[in-house]
C-alpha positions in Angstrom: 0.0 0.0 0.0 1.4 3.4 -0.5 -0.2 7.1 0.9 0.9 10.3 -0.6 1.2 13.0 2.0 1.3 16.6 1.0 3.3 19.5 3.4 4.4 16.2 5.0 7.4 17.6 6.5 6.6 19.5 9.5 3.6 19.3 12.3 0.0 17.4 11.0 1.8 16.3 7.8 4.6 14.9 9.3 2.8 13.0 12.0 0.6 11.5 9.2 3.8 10.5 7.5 5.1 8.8 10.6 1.5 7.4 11.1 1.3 5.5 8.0 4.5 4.6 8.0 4.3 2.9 10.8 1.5 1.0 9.5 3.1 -0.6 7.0 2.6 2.7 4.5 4.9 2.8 1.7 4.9 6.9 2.0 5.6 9.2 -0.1 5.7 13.1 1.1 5.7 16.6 -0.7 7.5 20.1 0.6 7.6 23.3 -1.2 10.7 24.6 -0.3 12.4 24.6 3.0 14.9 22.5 2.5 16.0 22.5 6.6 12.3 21.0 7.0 12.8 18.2 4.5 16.5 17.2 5.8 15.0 16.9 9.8 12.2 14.9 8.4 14.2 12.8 6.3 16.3 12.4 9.4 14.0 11.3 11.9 11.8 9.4 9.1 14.6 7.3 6.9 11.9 5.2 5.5 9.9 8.0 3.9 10.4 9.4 0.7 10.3 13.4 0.9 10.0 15.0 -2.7 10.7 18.9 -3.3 7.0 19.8 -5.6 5.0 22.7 -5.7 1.6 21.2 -5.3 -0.2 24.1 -7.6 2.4 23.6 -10.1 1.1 21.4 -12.7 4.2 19.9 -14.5 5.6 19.2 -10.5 2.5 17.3 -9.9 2.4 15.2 -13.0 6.6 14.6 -12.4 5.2 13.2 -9.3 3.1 10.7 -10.2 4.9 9.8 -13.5 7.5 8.7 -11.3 5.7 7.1 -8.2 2.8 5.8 -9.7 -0.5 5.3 -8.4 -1.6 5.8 -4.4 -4.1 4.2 -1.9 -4.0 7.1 0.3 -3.7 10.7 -0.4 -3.6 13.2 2.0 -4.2 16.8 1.1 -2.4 18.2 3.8 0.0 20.8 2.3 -1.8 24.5 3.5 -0.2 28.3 4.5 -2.1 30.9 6.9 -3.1 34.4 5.7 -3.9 36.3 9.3 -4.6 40.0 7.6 -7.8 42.5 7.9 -9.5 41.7 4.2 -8.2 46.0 3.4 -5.3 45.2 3.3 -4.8 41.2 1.7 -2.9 41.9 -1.7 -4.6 40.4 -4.6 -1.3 38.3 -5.3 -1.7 37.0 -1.2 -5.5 35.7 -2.0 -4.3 34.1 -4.8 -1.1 32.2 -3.6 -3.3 30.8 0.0 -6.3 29.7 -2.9 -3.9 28.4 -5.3 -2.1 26.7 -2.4 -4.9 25.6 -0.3 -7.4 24.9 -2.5 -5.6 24.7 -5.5 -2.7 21.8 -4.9 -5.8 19.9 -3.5 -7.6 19.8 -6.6 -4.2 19.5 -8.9 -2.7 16.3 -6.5 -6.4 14.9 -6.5 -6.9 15.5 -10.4 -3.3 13.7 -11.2 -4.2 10.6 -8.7 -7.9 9.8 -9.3 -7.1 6.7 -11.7 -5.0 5.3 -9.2 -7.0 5.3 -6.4 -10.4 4.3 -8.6 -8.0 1.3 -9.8 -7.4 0.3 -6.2 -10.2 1.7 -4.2 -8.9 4.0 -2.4 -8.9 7.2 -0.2 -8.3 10.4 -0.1 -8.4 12.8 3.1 -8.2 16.5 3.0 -7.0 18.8 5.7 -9.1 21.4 6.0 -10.1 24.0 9.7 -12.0 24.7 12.1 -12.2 28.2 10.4 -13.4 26.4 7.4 -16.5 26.0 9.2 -16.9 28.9 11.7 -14.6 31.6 9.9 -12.1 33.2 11.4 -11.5 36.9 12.4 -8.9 38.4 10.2 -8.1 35.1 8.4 -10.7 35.2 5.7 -9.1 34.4 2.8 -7.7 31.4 4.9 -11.0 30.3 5.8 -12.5 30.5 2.7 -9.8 28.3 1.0 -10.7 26.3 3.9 -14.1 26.1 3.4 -13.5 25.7 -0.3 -11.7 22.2 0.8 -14.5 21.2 2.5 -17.4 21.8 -0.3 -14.5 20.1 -2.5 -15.1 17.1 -0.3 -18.5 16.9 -0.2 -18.8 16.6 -3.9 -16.0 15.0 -4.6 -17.5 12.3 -1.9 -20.4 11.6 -4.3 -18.3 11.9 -7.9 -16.2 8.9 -7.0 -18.4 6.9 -4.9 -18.4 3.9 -4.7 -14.5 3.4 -5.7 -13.1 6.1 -3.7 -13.8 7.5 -0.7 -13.3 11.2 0.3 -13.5 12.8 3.6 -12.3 15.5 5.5 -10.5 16.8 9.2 -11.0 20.1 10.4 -8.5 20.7 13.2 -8.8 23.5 15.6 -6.0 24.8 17.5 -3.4 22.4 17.3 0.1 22.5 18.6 1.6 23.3 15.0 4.4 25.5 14.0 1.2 27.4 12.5 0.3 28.8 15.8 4.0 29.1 17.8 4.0 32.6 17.2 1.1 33.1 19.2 1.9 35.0 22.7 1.3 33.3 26.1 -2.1 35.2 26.6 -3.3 34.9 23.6 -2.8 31.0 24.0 -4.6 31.1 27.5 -7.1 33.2 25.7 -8.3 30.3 23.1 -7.7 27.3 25.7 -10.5 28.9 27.3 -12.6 28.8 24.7 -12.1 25.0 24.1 -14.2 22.5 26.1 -11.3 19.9 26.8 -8.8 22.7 27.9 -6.0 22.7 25.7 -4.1 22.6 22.4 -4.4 19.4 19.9 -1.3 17.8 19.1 -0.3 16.7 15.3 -0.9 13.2 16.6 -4.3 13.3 17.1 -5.1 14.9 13.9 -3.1 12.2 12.5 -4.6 9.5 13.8 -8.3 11.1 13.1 -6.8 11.1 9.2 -5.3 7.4 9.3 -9.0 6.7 11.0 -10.9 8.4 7.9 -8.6 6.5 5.2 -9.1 3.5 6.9 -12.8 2.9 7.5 -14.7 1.3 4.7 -18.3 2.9 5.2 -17.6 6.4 6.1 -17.4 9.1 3.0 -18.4 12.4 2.7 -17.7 13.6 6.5 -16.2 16.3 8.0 -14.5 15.0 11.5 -13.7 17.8 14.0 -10.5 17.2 15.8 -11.1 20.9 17.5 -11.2 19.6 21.6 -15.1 20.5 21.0 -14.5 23.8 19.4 -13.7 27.2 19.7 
């Protein structure tokens, strides 16, 4: 079996990669271009295969899977944060977080739909809590989550019954996404979260593995958010 990881490098990704990997996963990973990322990963991960590809870049994606063939898993994990007041997001910044977010989804998906019909397979896209609530001076962000999620959904009755598609919407998790975020304003969203505290990558991991996995779930959108925010 093999699982194709995007932004599979660093926090959720990376987790996912040592997930499947451990299950007896032949994995393949994508990273876009930090290279210090790719070696620590490579390091504490020998057995997974981290490829430098621009997930929005067409000819990258196609490289990909010319030269690793076709998937049982693939994991649209590979996302970047926009946290701006909508004045003042350049057009050239809405594009790159849609072209990113939404659009390597829909370019990794489009280049491994074969594959996975041939060998009934899964595909799990990361999406947000802010995909479903919207977030406060991440709009942008939250709409190319949201777009991900509406992506599922339809995608979850085009492929039927050969692949299934579902979807994670993690809320704050302990990610190199929110380590800029100052001691108060951490204390500030842990007390707006039922169970108290910050996700780790591993739980969101193991909520994917769970969602490629299972043979009658498609279509769903699994919280991994501590009960929200």
């Amino acid at each position: 079996m093999r699982a194709l990881v995007s932004g599979g490098t660093r926090g959720i990704g990376l987790a996912c990669c040592r997930l499947f990997h451990a299950a007896g996963y032949a994995v393949t990973a994508t990273y876009s271009r930090d290279e210090e990322a790719a070696n620590a990963a490579r390091s504490a991960l020998p057995g997974v295969a981290f490829v430098r590809a621009d997930v929005f870049d067409e000819r990258a994606v196609k490289a990909l899977f010319a030269d690793m063939g076709a998937v049982d898993v693939l994991v649209n994990n590979a996302g970047i944060d926009l946290w701006r007041q909508i004045q003042d997001v350049t057009v050239e910044e809405y594009r790159r977080v849609m072209d990113v977010n939404m659009g390597g989804a829909f370019l990794l998906t489009k280049y491994a739909v074969a594959g996975l019909m041939s060998r009934g397979g899964a595909i799990v896209n990361v999406s947000s809590v802010w995909g479903t609530e919207g977030g406060s001076c991440e709009s942008v962000y939250s709409a190319s989550k949201g777009a991900l999620i509406a992506f599922t959904k339809a995608l979850a009755k085009e492929l039927a019954p050969a692949v299934r598609v579902n979807c994670v919407a993690p809320g704050a998790i302990d990610t190199a996404m929110n380590a800029g975020l100052s001691i108060e304003e951490r204390r500030a969203l842990e007390a707006r979260i039922p169970l108290g505290r910050f996700g780790t990558a591993e739980e969101v991991a193991q909520a994917v593995y769970f969602l490629a996995t299972h043979r009658y779930v498609t279509g769903q959108v699994l919280g991994v958010d501590g009960g929200g925010l």
